[in-house]
N, C-alpha and C positions, 0 to 999 in steps of 0.2 A: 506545459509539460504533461504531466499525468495524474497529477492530485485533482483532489474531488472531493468538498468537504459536503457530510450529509446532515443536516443540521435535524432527521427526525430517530437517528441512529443511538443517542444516550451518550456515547462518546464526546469528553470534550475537545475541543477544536484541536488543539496542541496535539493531544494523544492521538488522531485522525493524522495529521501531517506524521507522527513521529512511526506511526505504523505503519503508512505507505509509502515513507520512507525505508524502512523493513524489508516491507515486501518488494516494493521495485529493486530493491540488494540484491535479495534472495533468488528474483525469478529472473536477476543479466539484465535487468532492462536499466538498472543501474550497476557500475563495474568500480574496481578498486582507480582509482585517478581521476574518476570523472568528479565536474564538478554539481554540484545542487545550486538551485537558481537562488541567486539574494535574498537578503530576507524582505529587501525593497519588493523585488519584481514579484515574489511568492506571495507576498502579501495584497498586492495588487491583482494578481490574477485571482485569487483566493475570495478578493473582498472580505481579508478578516486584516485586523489590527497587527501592525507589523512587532510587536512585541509579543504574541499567541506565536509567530514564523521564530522567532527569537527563543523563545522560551522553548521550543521544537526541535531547535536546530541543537540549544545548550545539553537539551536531557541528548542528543543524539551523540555528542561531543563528549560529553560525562560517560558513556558507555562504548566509549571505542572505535564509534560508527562513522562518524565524521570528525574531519583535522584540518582547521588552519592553512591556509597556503598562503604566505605572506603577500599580500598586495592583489590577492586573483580570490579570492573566498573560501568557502570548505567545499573540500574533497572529499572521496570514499575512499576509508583507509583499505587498507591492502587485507586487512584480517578481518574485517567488516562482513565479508561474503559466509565467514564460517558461521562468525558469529550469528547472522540473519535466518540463515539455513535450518537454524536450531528450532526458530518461531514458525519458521514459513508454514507449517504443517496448521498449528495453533490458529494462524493469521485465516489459513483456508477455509477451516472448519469454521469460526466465525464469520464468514464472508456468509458460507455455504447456512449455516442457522437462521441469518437473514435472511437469505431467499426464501429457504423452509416457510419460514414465519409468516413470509407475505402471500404464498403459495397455500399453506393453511388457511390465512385471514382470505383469501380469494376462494374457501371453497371447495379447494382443490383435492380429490380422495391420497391414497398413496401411490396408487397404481397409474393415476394420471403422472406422478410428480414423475415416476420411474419413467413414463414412456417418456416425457420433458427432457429427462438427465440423457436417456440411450440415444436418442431422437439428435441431441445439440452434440451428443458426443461423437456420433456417427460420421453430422456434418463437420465438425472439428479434426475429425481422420482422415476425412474424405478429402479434405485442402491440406493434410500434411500438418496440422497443428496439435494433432495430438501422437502422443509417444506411441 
C-alpha cells in the first residue's frame, strides 16, 4: 500500500502506522469506505509484529478513525476525513523538519534548501501536481 516504517525517525512503530494512517485520510488517498489492509497482510508487508499493526489500528478505532465491518475488516469512517484534516497540517510540518534536519546534517546553507523547495516545486506544477 503506502506505509513506510522509518526505524531512524524516534517514533515508535504503532505511532508511524497510526500517522500515516492520518495522513493518507487527510490527503483522499484514503476515503470514508475504503478499507485498510489486515493486520495480517500490514504486518507482513511492514516486517513488524502483527500486534504493533493491532495496537495501530485499536488507537485508530478509539478515535473515530476506523470502524469494524463485520466479516470484511475496518474501514474509514465517514467523519474520519474531518477529523484527519485537523493534523494534516501538524503531520506536514513534521515530515518537512525531517527533511530540514537531514539537509542541515548534509551541509546544506538556507539558500541552497530554498532553491531545493522552488526547484521540486516548480517541477511538481509543471506535471499538474501542485495547486
Amino acid at each position: 500500500m503506502f506505509f513506510r516504517i522509518e526505524s531512524s525517525n524516534g517514533l515508535a512503530i504503532y505511532e508511524q502506522i497510526v500517522r500515516q494512517v492520518k495522513f493518507a485520510v487527510a490527503s483522499d488517498a484514503l476515503q470514508p469506505g475504503d478499507l485498510v489492509p489486515s493486520v495480517r497482510e500490514l504486518s507482513k508487508e511492514l516486517a513488524v509484529n502483527p500486534n504493533t499493526v493491532a495496537r495501530a489500528y485499536r488507537e485508530l478505532q478509539s478515535e473515530g478513525i476506523l470502524a469494524p465491518v463485520r466479516g470484511t475488516g475496518l474501514e474509514v469512517t465517514p467523519h474520519a476525513e474531518k477529523h484527519c484534516a485537523a493534523e494534516r497540517v501538524a503531520l506536514i510540518r513534521e515530515r518537512l523538519r525531517s527533511v530540514l534536519q537531514e539537509a542541515l546534517r548534509s551541509r546544506l546553507g538556507l539558500a541552497e534548501i530554498r532553491t531545493l523547495l522552488d526547484e521540486e516545486y516548480a517541477r511538481l506544477e509543471k506535471k499538474g501536481k501542485a495547486p
